[in-house]
C-alpha positions as CSV (number, residue, x, y, z in Angstrom):
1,X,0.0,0.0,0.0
2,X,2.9,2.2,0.9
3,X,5.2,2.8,-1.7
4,X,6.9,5.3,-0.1
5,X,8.6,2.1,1.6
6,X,11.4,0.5,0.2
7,X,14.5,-1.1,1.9
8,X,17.8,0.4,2.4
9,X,21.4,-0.1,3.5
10,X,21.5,-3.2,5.9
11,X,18.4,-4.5,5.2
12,X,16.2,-1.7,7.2
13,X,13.4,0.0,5.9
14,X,13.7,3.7,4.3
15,X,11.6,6.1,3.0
16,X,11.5,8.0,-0.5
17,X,15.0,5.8,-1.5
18,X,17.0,7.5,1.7
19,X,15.9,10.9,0.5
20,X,13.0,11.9,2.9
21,X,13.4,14.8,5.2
22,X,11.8,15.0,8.4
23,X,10.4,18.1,10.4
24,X,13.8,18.7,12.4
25,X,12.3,18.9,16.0
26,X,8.7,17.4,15.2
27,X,7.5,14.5,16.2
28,X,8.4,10.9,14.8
29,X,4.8,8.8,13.9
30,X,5.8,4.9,13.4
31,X,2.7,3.9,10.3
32,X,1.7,0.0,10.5
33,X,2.1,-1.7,7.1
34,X,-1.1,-3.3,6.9
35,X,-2.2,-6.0,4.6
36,X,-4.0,-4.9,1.7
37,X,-7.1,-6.0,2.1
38,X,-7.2,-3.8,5.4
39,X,-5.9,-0.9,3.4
40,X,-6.3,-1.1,-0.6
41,X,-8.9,-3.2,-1.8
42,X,-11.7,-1.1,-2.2
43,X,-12.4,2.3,-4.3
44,X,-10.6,5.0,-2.7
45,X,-12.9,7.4,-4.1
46,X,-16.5,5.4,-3.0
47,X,-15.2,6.5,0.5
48,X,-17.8,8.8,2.4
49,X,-15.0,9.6,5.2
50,X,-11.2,9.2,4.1
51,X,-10.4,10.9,6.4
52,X,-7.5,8.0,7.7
53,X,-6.3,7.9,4.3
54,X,-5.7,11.7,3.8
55,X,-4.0,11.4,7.5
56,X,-1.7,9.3,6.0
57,X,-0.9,11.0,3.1
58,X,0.0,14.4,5.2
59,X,2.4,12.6,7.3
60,X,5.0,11.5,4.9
61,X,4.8,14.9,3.2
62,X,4.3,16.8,6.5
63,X,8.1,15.6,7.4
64,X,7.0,13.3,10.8
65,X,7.2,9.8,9.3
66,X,9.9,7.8,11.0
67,X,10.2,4.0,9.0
68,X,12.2,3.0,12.4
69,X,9.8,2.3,15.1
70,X,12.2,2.4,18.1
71,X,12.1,6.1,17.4
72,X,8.6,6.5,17.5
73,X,6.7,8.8,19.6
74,X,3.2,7.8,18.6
75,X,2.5,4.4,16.3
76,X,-0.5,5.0,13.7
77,X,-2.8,2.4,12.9
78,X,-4.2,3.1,9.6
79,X,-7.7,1.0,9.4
80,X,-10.8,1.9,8.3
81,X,-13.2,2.1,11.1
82,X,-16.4,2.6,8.8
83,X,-17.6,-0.3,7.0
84,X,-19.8,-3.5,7.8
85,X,-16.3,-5.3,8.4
86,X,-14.8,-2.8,10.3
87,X,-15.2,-4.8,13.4
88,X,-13.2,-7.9,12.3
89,X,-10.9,-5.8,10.5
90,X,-10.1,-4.0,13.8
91,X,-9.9,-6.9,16.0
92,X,-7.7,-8.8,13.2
93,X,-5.3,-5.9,12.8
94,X,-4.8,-5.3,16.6
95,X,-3.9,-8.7,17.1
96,X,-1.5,-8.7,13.9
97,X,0.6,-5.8,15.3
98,X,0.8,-7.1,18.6
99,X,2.2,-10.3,17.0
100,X,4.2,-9.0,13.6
101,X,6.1,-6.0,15.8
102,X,7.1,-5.7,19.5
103,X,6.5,-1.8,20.4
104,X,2.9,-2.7,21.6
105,X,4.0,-4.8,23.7
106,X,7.6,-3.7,24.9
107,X,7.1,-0.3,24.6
108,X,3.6,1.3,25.6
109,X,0.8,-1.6,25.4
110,X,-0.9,1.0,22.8
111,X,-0.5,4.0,24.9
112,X,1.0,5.8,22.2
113,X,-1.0,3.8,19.0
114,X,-3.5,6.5,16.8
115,X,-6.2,5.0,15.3
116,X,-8.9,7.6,13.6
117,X,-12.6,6.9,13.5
118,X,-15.2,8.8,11.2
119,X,-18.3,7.0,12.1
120,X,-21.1,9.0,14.2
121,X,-21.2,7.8,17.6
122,X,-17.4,7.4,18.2
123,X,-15.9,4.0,20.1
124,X,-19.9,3.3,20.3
125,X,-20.2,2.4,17.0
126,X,-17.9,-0.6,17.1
127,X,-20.5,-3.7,18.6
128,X,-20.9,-4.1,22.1
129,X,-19.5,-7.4,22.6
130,X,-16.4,-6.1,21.2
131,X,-15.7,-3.1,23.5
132,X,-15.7,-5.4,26.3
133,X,-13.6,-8.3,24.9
134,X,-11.0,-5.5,23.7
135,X,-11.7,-3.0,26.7
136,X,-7.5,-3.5,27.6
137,X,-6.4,-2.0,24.3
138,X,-9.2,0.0,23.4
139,X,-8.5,2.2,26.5
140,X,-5.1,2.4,26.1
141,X,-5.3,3.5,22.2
142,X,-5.9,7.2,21.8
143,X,-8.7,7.7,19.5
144,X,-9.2,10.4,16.8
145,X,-13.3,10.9,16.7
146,X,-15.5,13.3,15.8
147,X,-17.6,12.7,18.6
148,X,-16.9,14.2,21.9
149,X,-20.0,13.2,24.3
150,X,-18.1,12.8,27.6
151,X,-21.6,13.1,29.8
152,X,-25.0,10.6,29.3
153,X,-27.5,11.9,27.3
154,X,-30.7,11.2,28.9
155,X,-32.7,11.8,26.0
156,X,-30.9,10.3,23.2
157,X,-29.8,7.5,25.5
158,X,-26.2,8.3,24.3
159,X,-23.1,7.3,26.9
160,X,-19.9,9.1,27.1
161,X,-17.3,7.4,24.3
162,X,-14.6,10.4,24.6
163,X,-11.9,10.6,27.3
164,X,-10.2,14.4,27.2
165,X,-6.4,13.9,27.4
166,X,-6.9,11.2,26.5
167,X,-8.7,11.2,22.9
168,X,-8.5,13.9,20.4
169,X,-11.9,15.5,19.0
170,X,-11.5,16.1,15.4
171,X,-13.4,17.8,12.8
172,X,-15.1,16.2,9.7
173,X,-13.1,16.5,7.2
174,X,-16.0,19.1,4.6
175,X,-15.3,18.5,0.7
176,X,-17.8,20.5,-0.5
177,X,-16.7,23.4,-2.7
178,X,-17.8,26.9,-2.2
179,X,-16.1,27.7,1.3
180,X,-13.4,30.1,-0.7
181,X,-16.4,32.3,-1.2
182,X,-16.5,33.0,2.3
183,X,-16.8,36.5,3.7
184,X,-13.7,35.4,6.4
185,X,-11.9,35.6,2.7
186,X,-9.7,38.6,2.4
187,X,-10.3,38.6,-1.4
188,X,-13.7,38.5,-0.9
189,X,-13.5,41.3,1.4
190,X,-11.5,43.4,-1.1
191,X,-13.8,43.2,-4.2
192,X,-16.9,43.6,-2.1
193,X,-15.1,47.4,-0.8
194,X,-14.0,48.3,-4.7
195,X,-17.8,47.3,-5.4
196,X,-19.0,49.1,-2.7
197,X,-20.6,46.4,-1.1
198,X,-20.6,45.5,2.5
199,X,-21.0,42.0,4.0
200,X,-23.4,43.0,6.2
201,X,-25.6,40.1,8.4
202,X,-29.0,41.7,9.2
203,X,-30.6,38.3,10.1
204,X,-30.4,36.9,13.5
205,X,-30.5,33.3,13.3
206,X,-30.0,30.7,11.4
207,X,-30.6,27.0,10.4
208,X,-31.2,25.0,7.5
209,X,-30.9,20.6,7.5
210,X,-33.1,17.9,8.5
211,X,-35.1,18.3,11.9
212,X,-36.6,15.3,12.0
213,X,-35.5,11.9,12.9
214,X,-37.9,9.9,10.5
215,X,-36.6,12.5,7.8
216,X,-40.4,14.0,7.1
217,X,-41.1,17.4,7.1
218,X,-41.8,18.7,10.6
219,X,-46.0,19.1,10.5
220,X,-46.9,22.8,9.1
221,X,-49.2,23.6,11.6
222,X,-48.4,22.2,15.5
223,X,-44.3,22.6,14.7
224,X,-43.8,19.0,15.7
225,X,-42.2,15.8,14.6
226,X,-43.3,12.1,14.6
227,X,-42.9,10.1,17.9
228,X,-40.0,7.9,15.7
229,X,-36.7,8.3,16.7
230,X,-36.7,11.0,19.0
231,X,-33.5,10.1,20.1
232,X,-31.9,12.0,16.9
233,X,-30.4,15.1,17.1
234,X,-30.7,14.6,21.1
235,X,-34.0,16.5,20.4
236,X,-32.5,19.6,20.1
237,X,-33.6,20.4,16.2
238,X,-36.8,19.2,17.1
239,X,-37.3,22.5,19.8
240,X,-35.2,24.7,17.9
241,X,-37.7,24.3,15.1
242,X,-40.5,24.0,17.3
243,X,-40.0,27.1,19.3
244,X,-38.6,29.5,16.8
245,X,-39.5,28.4,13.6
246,X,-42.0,31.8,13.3
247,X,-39.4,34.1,15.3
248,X,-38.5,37.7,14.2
249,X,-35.1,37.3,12.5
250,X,-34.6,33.6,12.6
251,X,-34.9,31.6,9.9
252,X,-35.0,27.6,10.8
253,X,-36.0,25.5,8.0
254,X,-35.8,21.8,6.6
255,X,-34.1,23.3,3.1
256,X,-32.6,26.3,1.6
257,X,-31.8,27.4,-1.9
258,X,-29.8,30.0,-1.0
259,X,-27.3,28.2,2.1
260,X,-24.4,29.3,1.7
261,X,-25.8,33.3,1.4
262,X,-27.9,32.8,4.5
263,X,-24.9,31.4,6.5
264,X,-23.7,34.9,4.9
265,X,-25.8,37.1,5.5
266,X,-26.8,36.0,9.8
267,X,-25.2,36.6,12.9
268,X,-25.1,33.2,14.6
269,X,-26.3,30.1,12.9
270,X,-27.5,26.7,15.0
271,X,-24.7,24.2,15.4
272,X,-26.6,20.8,16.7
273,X,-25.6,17.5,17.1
274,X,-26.7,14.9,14.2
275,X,-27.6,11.3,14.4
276,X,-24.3,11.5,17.1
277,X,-21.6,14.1,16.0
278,X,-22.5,17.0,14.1
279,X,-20.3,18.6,11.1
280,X,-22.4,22.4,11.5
281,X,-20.1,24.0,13.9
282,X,-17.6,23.2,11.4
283,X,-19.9,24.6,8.5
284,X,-20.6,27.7,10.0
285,X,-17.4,28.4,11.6
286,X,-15.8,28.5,7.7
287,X,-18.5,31.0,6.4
288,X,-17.7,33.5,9.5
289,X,-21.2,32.9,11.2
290,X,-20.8,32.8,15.4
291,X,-22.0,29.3,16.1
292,X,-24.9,28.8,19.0
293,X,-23.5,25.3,20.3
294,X,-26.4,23.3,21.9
295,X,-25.5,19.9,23.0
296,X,-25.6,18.9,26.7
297,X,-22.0,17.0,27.8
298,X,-20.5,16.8,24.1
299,X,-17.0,18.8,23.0
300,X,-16.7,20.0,20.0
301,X,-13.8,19.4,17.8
302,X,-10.4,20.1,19.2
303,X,-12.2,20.8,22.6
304,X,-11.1,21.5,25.3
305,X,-7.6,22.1,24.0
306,X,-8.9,25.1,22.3
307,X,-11.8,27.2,23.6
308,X,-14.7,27.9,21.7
309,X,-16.2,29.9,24.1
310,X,-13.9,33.0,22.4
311,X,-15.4,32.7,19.3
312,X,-19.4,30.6,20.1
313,X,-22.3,30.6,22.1
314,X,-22.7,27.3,24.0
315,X,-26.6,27.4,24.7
316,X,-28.0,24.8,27.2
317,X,-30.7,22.5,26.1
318,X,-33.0,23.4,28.5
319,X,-32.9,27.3,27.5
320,X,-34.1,27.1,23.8
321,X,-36.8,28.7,24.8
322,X,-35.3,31.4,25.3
323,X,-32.9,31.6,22.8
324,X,-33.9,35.2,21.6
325,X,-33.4,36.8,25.0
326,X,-29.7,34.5,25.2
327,X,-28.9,35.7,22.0
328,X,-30.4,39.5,22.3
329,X,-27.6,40.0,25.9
330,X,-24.7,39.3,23.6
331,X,-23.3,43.1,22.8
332,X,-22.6,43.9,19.6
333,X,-18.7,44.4,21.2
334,X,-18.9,40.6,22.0
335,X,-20.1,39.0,18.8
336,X,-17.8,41.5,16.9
337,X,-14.7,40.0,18.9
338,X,-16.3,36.4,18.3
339,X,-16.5,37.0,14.5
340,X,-13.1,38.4,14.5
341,X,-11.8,35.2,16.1
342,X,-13.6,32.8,13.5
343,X,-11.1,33.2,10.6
344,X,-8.1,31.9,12.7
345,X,-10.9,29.2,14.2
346,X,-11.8,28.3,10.6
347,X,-8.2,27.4,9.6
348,X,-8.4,25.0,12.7
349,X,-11.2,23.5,11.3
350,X,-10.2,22.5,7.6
351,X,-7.6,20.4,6.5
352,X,-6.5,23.0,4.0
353,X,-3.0,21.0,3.3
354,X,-5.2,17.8,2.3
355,X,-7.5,20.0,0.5
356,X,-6.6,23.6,-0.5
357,X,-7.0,27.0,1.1
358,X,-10.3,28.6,0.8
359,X,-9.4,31.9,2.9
360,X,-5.6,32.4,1.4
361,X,-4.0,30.7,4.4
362,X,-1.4,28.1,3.7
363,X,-2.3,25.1,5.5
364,X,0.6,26.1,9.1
365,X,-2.5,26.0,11.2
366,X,-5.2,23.4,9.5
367,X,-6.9,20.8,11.2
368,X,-4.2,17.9,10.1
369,X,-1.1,20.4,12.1
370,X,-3.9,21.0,15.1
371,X,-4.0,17.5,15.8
372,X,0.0,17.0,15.7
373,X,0.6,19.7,17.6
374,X,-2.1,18.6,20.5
375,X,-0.4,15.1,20.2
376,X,2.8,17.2,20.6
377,X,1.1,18.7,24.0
378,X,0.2,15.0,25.4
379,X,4.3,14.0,24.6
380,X,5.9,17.1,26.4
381,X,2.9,17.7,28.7
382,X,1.5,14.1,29.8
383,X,-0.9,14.1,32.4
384,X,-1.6,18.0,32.1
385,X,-5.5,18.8,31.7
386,X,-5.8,19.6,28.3
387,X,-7.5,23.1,28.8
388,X,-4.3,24.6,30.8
389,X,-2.3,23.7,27.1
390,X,-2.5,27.1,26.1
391,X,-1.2,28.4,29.9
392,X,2.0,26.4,30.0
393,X,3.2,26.0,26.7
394,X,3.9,29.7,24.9
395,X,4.3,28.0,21.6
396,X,0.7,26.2,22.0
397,X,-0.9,29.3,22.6
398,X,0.7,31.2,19.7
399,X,-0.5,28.2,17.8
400,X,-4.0,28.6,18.5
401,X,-4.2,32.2,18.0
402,X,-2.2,31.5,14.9
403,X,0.2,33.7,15.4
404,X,3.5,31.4,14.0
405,X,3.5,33.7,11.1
406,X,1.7,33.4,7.5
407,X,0.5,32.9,5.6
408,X,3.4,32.3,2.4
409,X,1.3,32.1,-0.8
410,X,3.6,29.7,-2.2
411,X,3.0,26.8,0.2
412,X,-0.5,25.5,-0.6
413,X,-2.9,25.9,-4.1
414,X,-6.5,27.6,-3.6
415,X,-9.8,26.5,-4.2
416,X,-11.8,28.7,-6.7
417,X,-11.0,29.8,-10.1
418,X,-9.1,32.8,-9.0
419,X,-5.8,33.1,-7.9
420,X,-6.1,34.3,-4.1
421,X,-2.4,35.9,-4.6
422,X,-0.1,36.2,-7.6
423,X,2.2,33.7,-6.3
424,X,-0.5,31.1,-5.3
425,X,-2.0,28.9,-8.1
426,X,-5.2,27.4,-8.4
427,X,-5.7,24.0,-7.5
428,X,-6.9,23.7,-10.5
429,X,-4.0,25.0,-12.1
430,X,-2.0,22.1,-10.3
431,X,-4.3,19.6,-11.6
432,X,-4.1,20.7,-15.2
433,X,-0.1,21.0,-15.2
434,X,0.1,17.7,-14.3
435,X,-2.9,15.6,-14.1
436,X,-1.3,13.2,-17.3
437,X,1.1,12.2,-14.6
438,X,-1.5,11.2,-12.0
439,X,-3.9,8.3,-10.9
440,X,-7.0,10.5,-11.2
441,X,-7.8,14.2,-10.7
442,X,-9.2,14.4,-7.3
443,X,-7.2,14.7,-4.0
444,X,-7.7,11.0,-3.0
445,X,-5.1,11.0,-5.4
446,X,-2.6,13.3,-4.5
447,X,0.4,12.0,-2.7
448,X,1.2,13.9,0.4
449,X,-2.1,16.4,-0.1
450,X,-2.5,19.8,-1.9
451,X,0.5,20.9,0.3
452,X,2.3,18.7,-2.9
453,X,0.1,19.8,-5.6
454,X,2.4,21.0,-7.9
455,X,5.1,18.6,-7.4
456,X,5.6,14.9,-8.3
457,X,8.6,14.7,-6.4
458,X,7.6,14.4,-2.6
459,X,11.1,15.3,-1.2
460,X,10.6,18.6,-2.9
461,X,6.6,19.4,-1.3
462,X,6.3,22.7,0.0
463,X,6.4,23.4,3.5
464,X,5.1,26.2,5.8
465,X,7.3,25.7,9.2
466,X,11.0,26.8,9.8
């Protein structure tokens, strides 16, 4: 699967034929050579959630591969979690790398092993049965999820499957195109002011998506939702809608035409959960809309190791209700300080290096270097609360203000068909100069991410760190 792999003086494995240069003073991740049925037999691009795959692909060119696992400082499993034989696969590959190598066993018993999960409910989705018989090695893993319930929901029946300090809440990885239109975009700023335009949000609140667990329409005239699956959404959809679906200045609706210019054009927009973890926070957060958080005992991506409260509204379930008098004591001061936060936020958010900038940043600061550098806090900082990172550790804290310098238009490509600088190309353009050369045209396909998208030689990928 790897064929970055090959083997080198004295019979030891190497990487890129000797010529690969790590991150001098980053981390060193050990990747498990899998069989490939566990890692290549099946379409690449049929995946919903690649989200392991892309991983994978930003560590060799992101400089923290090590092919010698004595070195290691974390050991990454690279599995797909999300598919009706996820479970045997799993339980199979756990047992393989306990018997194939010896740093499970005489190193950290899978203290220090990564494995990333994309389904909805976290560890829960994996059966039962299964949790228990592999409860030892589950708990010692450190898991990459998107959901980040640490408290029982009593209404959606959902238990606590995320352990901070322990896992990592991550955010869904969002492929749609269209986010480089975002007003968070300088460029969009700039030709709005020589138009004479302003970007200004007149509407209050926002939501558009299903509210419903049985996927009808909510009825038109009581507000209210069938008695199936009430469990979805941990009700929360259901009241939003319910209460405030004929308030002054909201608009909360089952569909929009127009989603991306109502994200746009309103001051906060409703980030709920989904069938478990939710991917709106993330949504909203990109188009420069303050999110209103409402999810009793669940952490949002890269929470606590980053707080959202600088830059959202966390709303308890039992005030919806209320939400217009909540929303009405937030000064004008405040949500103009929140908004100014969300374009640093955002960058957090998308893996930019996998996929390409959409707000002219260059990938130092995306979702893929958030997560190495909080796996860089639990290495230096073990033990240490998670939410006192930012207290201790000066270079964490510039980090998350992102204020490591940037961004340096010649690291990464942009989405759009516009050049966001002179010196940054399309990703388009990329594609075009050398898609004859490629497996496909898409970025499953791109060794190393769109930080390489203009080079077929890996050892020569851009990168945006000293």
């Amino acid at each position: 699967m790897d064929c970055s792999l090959s083997w080198g003086p004295g019979g030891k494995p190497q990487l890129l034929e000797g010529l690969y240069k790590p991150r001098e003073g980053g981390l060193k991740i050990y990747v498990y050579e899998l069989p490939p049925n566990l890692t290549s037999w099946f379409n690449i691009r049929r995946l919903d959630r690649p989200l392991h795959l892309l991983f994978w692909q930003r560590l060799m060119s992101a400089g923290l591969r090590t092919a010698d696992g004595h070195e290691a400082d974390y050991y990454f499993i690279p599995v797909n979690t999300r598919t009706e034989l996820a479970p045997g696969m799993v339980e199979w590959t756990l047992k393989y790398i306990k018997r194939a190598w010896p740093w499970w066993n005489t190193k950290d018993h899978g203290n220090r092993h990564l494995i990333i999960h994309t389904g909805d409910m976290g560890l829960h989705d994996l059966p039962a049965d299964m949790r228990v018989r592999l409860n030892g090695s589950f708990s010692n893993m450190t898991w990459l999820t998107h959901w980040g319930i640490h408290t029982f929901h009593p209404v959606a029946n959902w238990y606590p499957a995320h352990r901070p300090g322990k896992d990592v809440v991550i955010p869904v990885m969002v492929t749609q195109q269209g986010f480089h239109l975002s007003p968070l975009n300088p460029r969009v700023e700039a030709k709005a002011r020589r138009r004479n335009q302003t970007l200004a949000r007149r509407g209050t609140f926002f939501f558009a998506g299903r509210i419903c667990g049985d996927r009808k329409p909510p009825d038109p005239i009581t507000g209210t939702c069938s008695s199936k699956r009430p469990d979805y959404s941990g009700g929360v959809r259901q009241l939003v809608y319910l209460h405030h679906r004929n308030t002054t200045g909201f608009k909360v609706v089952s569909g929009t035409k127009t989603y991306f210019k109502d994200i746009s054009t309103h001051k906060f927009c409703l980030a709920p959960l989904g069938g478990g973890h939710g991917k709106r926070q993330v949504l909203v957060t990109l188009m420069g809309c303050v999110p209103v958080l409402i999810g009793d005992g669940v952490l949002q991506p890269f929470e606590p190791e980053i707080d959202w409260t600088r830059f959202s509204l966390s709303v308890p379930e039992r005030d919806i209700p209320l939400l217009p008098a909540v929303l009405a004591n937030v000064s004008r001061e405040r949500r103009l300080d929140m908004q100014s936060r969300l374009r640093c936020a955002a960058q957090h958010m998308f893996y930019s290096s996998s996929l390409g900038a959409i707000l002219g940043e260059d990938g130092r600061y995306d979702a893929f270097e958030t997560i190495i550098e909080i796996l860089r806090m639990m290495k230096t900082h073990p033990g240490l609360p998670p939410e006192q990172y930012v207290k201790v550790d000066e270079r964490f804290r510039k980090f998350v203000d992102c204020d490591l310098g940037g961004p340096d238009p010649r690291m990464l490509c942009n989405q759009g068909d516009e050049r966001q600088y002179p010196d940054m190309p399309t990703c388009g353009e990329c594609h075009r100069k050398v898609v004859h050369q490629r497996t496909g045209s898409t970025f499953y396909a791109w060794a190393g991410g769109m930080a390489c998208c203009s080079e077929l030689d890996m050892t020569q990928c851009a990168r945006a760190w000293p």
